[in-house]
C-alpha positions as CSV (number, residue, x, y, z in Angstrom):
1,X,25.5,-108.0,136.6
2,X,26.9,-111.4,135.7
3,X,24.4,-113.5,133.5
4,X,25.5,-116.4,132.6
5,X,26.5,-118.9,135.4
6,X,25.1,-116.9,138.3
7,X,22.0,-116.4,140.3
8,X,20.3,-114.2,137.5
9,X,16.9,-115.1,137.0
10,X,15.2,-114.6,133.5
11,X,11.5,-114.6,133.3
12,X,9.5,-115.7,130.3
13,X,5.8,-115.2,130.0
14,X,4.5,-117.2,127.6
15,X,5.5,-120.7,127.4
16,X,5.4,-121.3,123.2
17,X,7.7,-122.5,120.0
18,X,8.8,-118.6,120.6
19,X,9.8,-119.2,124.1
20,X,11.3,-122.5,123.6
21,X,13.3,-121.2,120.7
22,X,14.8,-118.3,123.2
23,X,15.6,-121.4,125.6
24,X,18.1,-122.5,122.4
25,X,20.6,-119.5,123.3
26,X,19.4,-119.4,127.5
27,X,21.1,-122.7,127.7
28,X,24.1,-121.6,125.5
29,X,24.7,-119.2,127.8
30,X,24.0,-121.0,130.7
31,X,21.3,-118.4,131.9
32,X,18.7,-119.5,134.3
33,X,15.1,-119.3,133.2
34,X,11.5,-119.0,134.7
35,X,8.9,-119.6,131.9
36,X,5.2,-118.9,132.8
37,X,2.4,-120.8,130.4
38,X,-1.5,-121.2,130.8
39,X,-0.8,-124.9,129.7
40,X,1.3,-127.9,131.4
41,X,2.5,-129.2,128.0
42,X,3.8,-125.7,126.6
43,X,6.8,-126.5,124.7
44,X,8.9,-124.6,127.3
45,X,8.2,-126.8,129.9
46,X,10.7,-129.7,129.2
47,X,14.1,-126.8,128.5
48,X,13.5,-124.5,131.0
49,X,14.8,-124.3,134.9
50,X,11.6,-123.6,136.0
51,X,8.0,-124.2,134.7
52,X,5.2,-122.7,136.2
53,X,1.8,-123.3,134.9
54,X,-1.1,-120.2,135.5
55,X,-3.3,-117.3,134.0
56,X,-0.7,-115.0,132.0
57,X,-3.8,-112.6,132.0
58,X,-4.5,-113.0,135.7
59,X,-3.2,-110.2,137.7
60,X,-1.7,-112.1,141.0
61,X,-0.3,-114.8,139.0
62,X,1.5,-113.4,136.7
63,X,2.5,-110.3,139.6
64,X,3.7,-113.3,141.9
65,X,5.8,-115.1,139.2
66,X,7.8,-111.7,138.0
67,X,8.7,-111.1,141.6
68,X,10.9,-114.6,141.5
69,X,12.8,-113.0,138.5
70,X,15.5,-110.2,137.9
71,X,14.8,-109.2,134.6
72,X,11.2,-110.6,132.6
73,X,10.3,-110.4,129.4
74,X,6.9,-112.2,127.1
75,X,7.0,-114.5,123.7
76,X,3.4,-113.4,123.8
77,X,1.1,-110.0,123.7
78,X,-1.7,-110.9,125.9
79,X,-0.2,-110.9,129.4
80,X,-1.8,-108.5,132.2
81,X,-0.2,-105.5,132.1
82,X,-1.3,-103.9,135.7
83,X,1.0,-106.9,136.9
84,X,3.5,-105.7,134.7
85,X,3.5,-102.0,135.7
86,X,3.7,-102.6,139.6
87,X,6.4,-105.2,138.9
88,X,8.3,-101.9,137.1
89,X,7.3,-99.8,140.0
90,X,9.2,-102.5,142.2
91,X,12.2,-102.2,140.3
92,X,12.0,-105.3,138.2
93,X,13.1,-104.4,134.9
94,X,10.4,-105.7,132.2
95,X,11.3,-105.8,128.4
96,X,9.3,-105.0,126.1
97,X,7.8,-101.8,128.8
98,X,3.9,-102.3,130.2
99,X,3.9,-98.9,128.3
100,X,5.0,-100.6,124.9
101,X,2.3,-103.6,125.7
102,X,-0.8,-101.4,126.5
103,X,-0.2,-100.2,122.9
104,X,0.6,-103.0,121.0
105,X,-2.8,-105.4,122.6
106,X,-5.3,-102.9,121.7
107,X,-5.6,-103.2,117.6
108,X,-7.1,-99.2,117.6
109,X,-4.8,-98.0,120.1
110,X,-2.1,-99.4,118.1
111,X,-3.6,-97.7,114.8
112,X,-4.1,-94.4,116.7
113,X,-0.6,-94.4,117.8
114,X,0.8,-94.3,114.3
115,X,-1.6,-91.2,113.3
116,X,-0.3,-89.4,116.0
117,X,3.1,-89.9,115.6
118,X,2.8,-88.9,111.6
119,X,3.8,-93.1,111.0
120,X,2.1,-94.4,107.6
121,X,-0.5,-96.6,108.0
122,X,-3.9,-97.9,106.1
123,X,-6.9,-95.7,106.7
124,X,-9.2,-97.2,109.3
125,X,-12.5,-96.7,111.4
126,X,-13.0,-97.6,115.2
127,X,-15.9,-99.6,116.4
128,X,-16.6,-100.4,119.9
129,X,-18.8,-103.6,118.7
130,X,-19.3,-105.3,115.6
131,X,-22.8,-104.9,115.3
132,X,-21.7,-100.8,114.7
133,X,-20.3,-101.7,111.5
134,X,-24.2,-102.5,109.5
135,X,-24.8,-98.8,110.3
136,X,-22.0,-97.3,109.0
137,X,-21.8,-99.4,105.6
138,X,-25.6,-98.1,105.3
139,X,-24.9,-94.7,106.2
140,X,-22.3,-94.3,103.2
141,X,-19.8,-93.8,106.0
142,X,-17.6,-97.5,105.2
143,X,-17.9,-98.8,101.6
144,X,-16.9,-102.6,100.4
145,X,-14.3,-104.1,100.4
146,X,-12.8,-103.4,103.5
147,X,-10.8,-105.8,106.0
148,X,-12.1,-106.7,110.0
149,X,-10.2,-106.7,112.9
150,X,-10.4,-107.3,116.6
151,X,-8.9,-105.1,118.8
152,X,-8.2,-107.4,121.1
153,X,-7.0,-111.2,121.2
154,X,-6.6,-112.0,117.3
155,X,-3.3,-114.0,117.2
156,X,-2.3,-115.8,114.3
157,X,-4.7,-115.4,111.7
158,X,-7.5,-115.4,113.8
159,X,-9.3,-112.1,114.3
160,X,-9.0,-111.0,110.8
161,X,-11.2,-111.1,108.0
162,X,-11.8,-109.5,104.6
163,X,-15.8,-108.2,104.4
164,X,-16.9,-107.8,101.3
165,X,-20.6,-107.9,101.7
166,X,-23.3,-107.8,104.2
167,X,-23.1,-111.0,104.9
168,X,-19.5,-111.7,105.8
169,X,-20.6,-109.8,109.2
170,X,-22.2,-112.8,110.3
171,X,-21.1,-114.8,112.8
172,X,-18.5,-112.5,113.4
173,X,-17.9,-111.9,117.5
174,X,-19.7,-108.6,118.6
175,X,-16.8,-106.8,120.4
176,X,-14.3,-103.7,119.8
177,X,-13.3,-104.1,116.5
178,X,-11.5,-101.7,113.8
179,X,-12.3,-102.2,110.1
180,X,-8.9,-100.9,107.4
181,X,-9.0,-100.2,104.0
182,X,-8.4,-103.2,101.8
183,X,-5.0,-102.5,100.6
184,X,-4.2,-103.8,97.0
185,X,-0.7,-104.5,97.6
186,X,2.8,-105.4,96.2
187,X,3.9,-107.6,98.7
188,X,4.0,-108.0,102.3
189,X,7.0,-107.2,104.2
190,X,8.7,-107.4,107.7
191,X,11.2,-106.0,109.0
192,X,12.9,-106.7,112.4
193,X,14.7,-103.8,114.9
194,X,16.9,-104.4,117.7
195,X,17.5,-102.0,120.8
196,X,19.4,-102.6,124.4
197,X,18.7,-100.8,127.1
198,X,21.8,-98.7,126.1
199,X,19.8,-97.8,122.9
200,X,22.1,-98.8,120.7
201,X,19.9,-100.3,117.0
202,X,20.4,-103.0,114.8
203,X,18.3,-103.9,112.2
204,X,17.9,-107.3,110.3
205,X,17.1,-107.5,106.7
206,X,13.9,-106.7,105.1
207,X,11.7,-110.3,104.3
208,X,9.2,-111.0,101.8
209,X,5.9,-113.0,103.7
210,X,3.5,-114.9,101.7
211,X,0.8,-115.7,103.5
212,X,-1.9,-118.5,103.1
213,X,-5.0,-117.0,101.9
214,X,-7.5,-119.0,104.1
215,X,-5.8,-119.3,107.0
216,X,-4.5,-115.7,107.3
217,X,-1.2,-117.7,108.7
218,X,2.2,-117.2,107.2
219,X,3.5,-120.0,104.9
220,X,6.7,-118.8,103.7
221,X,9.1,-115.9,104.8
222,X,11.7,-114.8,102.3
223,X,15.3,-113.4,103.0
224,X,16.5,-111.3,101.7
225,X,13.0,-110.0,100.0
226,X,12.4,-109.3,96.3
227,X,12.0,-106.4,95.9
228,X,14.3,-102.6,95.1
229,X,17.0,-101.5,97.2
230,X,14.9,-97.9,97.0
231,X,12.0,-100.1,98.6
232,X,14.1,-102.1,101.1
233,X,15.5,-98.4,102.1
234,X,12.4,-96.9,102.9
235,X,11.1,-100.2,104.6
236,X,13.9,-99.7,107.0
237,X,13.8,-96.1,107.2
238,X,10.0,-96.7,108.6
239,X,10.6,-99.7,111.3
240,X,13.4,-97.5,112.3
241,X,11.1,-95.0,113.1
242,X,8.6,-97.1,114.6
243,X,11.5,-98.7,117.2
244,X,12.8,-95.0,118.1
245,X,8.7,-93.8,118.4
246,X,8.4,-96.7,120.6
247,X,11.6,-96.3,122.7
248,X,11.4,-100.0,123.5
249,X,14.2,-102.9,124.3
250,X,14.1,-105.9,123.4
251,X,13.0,-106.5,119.6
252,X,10.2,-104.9,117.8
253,X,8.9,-106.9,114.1
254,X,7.3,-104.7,111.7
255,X,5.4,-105.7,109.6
256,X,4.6,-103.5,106.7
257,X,2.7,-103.7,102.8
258,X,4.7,-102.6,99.7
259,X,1.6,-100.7,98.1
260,X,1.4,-100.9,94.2
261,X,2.7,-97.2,93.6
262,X,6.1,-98.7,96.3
263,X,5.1,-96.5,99.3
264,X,5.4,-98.4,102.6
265,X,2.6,-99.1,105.0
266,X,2.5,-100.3,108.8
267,X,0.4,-102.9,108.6
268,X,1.0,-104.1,112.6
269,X,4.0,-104.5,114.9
270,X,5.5,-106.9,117.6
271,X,8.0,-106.2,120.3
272,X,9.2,-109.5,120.6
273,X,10.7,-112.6,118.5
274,X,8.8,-113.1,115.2
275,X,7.7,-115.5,113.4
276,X,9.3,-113.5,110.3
277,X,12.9,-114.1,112.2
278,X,12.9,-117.9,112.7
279,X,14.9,-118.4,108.9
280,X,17.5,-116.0,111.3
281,X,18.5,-119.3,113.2
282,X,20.5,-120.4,110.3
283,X,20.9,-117.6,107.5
284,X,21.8,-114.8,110.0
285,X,25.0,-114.0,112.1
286,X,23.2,-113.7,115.1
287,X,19.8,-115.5,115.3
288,X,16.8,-113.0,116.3
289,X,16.4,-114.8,119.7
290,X,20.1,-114.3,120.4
291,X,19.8,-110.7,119.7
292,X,16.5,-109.8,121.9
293,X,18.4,-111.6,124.8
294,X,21.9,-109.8,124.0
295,X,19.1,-106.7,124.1
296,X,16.9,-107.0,126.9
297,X,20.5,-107.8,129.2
298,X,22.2,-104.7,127.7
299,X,24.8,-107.3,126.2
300,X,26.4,-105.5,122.9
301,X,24.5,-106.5,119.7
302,X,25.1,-109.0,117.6
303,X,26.1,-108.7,113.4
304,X,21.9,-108.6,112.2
305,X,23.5,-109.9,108.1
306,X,22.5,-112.6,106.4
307,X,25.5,-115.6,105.9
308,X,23.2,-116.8,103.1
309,X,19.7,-116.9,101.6
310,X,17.1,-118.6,103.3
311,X,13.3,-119.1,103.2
312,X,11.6,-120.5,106.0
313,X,8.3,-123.0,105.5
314,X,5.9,-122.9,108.2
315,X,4.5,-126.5,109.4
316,X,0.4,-126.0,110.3
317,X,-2.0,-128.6,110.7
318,X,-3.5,-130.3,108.1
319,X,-7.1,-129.5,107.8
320,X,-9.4,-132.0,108.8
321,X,-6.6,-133.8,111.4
322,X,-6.9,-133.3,115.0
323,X,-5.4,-135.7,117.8
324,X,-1.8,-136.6,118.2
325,X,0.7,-135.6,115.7
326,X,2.1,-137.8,113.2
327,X,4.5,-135.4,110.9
328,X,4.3,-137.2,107.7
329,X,7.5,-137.3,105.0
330,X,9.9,-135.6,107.1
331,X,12.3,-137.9,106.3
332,X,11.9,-137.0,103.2
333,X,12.2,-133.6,103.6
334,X,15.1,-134.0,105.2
335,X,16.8,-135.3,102.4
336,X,16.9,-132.3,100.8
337,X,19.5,-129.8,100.6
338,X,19.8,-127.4,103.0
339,X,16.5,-128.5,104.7
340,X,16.1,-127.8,108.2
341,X,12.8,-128.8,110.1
342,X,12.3,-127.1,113.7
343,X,9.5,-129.0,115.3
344,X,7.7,-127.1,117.8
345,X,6.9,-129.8,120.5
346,X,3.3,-129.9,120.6
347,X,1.7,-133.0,120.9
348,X,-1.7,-132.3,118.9
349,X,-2.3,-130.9,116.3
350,X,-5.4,-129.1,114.6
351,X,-6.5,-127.9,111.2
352,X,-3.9,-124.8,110.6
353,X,-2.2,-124.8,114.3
354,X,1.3,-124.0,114.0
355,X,3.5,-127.2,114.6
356,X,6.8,-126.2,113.1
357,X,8.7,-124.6,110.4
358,X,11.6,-125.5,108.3
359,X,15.0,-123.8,107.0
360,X,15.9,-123.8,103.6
361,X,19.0,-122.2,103.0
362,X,20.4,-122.0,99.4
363,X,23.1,-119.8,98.0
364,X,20.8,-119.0,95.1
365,X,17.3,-117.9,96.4
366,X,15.7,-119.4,93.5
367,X,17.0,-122.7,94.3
368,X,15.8,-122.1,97.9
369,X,12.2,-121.0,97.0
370,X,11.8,-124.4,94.4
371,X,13.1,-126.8,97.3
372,X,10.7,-124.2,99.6
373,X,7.7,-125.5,97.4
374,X,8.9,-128.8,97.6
375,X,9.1,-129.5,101.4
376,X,5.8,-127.6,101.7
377,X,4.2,-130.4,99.3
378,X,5.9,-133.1,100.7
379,X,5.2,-132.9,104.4
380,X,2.0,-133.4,105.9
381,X,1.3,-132.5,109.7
382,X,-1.9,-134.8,110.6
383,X,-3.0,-136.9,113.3
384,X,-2.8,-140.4,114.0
């Protein structure tokens, strides 16, 4: 089929800074795109061909919308996946699968699947409320510390939470929930794998994430990590396995903890562009959004190195700010060298909403990571 300058029809669900960052390489190609987003000031709305605004979870909407397409794939997990399936059955072709998606949105399917298919993970408990969770600390059966999840829903910090006594339950929301074992790690990796329909694999360097301890929210993402080739090698060994255990197209993110004895544990997955690929935009060969289209077209895949080190800031709301944005001492940043600020589009901001990140590309990652610190205490997303 011929993509770019034609008829084709690609489908987005999920209207976001991922979907608008896909548009970047749509509209080098010259491919014509359908986005689909619950809200009519998505960032999409203003680069794409068309722009619909509905339900992604709602089951005619989003059935209706993927029969306009050719091909549809999602910047986002929670999308109705019935929809998805009869759209498959009618021969659109829908990357990453319904099969891959009814997985990945469930927190204890997800941790189930990697038991059964012998892939390392934390040791964990299923709960099908909250409230289930008192019982079983007082039964002997879960002992502190131990770390909260939603099965369902959590997205960006939210959804997760370390309990370390009785009293951290509280005011938690009373639904399915799974509860890991607090793991005291090295570091925090990610690692992103990318598969065509043809099968053929790529995989991009494995990234250091430092996350902010409040917010749960990644603030920087480090390439190419710091740690041992022996610990990159297994890293990669491992989100190769997940990808082939998956059998999906399109992109799958791993992302994984470096434990303190340097064994490698799945800590979640995504089968789509990740936030630990934006830095790929301008340290990589061929960007991560590039690739998942090259992917989900069954285009050949592009060269996954790195042209240089990078280390990507993310941009969150300030806490204490909401209303319209005012991105304070980005001129500044932008002063610096190699700085790169990639601002999202979204015209208010709240205490830690993602707003943006920025590039900083260096060819010595230490000078990267002290500019890194610098732009992150420099500019100030808050409100006017």
């Amino acid at each position: 089929m011929n993509y770019f300058s034609s008829d084709f029809k690609l489908g987005i669900l999920g209207g976001g800074q991922l979907g608008k960052m896909l548009l970047y390489d749509t509209r080098k190609f010259d491919i014509y795109t359908c986005v689909l987003d619950s809200s009519d000031e998505a960032p999409c709305k203003i680069a794409s061909n068309e722009f619909y605004q509905g339900d992604l979870m709602d089951f005619e909407t989003v059935y209706n919308f993927g029969k306009k397409v050719n091909v549809l794939t999602i910047e986002i997990e929670n999308v109705n996946v019935d929809a998805l399936e009869k759209l498959e059955n009618e021969g659109i072709k829908v990357y990453p699968s319904s099969k891959t998606l009814r997985i990945i949105q469930n927190k204890a399917t997800q941790k189930l699947f990697y038991i059964d298919h012998n892939l390392p993970t934390a040791i964990f408990s299923r709960f099908a409320y909250t409230s289930e969770i008192e019982d079983a600390v007082s039964n002997g059966g879960l002992k502190f510390p131990f770390v909260w999840k939603c099965a369902k829903f959590g997205y960006d910090g939210t959804g997760v939470k370390v309990i370390r006594t009785i009293s951290d339950l509280e005011y938690l929301p009373n639904v399915e929930c799974i509860t890991e074992e607090l793991i005291h790690f090295k570091k925090e990796l990610a690692v992103i794998v990318a598969r065509n329909v043809s099968g053929e694999t790529k995989i991009y360097p494995v990234v250091e994430m430092k996350f902010h301890q409040e917010a749960n929210q990644v603030e920087y993402v480090i390439c190419p990590a710091r740690i041992s080739e022996e610990v990159a090698k297994k890293a990669k060994i491992i989100a190769l396995k997940v990808s082939a255990t998956f059998n999906h197209v399109g992109l799958i993110a791993v992302e994984m903890f470096q434990t303190q004895d340097d064994n490698i544990l799945i800590n979640e997955v995504a089968p789509r562009p990740h936030n630990s690929g934006h830095h790929t935009i301008e340290t990589s060969y061929t960007s991560q959004f590039e690739q998942h289209l090259r992917a989900i077209l069954d285009l050949p895949l592009g060269k996954t190195d790195s042209k240089i080190a990078g280390i990507m800031v993310n941009l969150v709301g300030e806490d204490g700010y909401n209303g319209n944005v005012v991105y304070k001492n980005i001129d500044k940043i932008m002063k610096m060298e190699g700085v790169t600020p990639h601002i999202y589009g979204k015209k208010q901001t709240q205490p830690f909403r993602k707003m943006g990140h920025v590039t900083v590309v260096h060819t010595d990652l230490k000078k990267a990571r002290k500019i890194a610190e610098k732009v992150k205490n420099t500019i100030k997303v808050i409100s006017e």
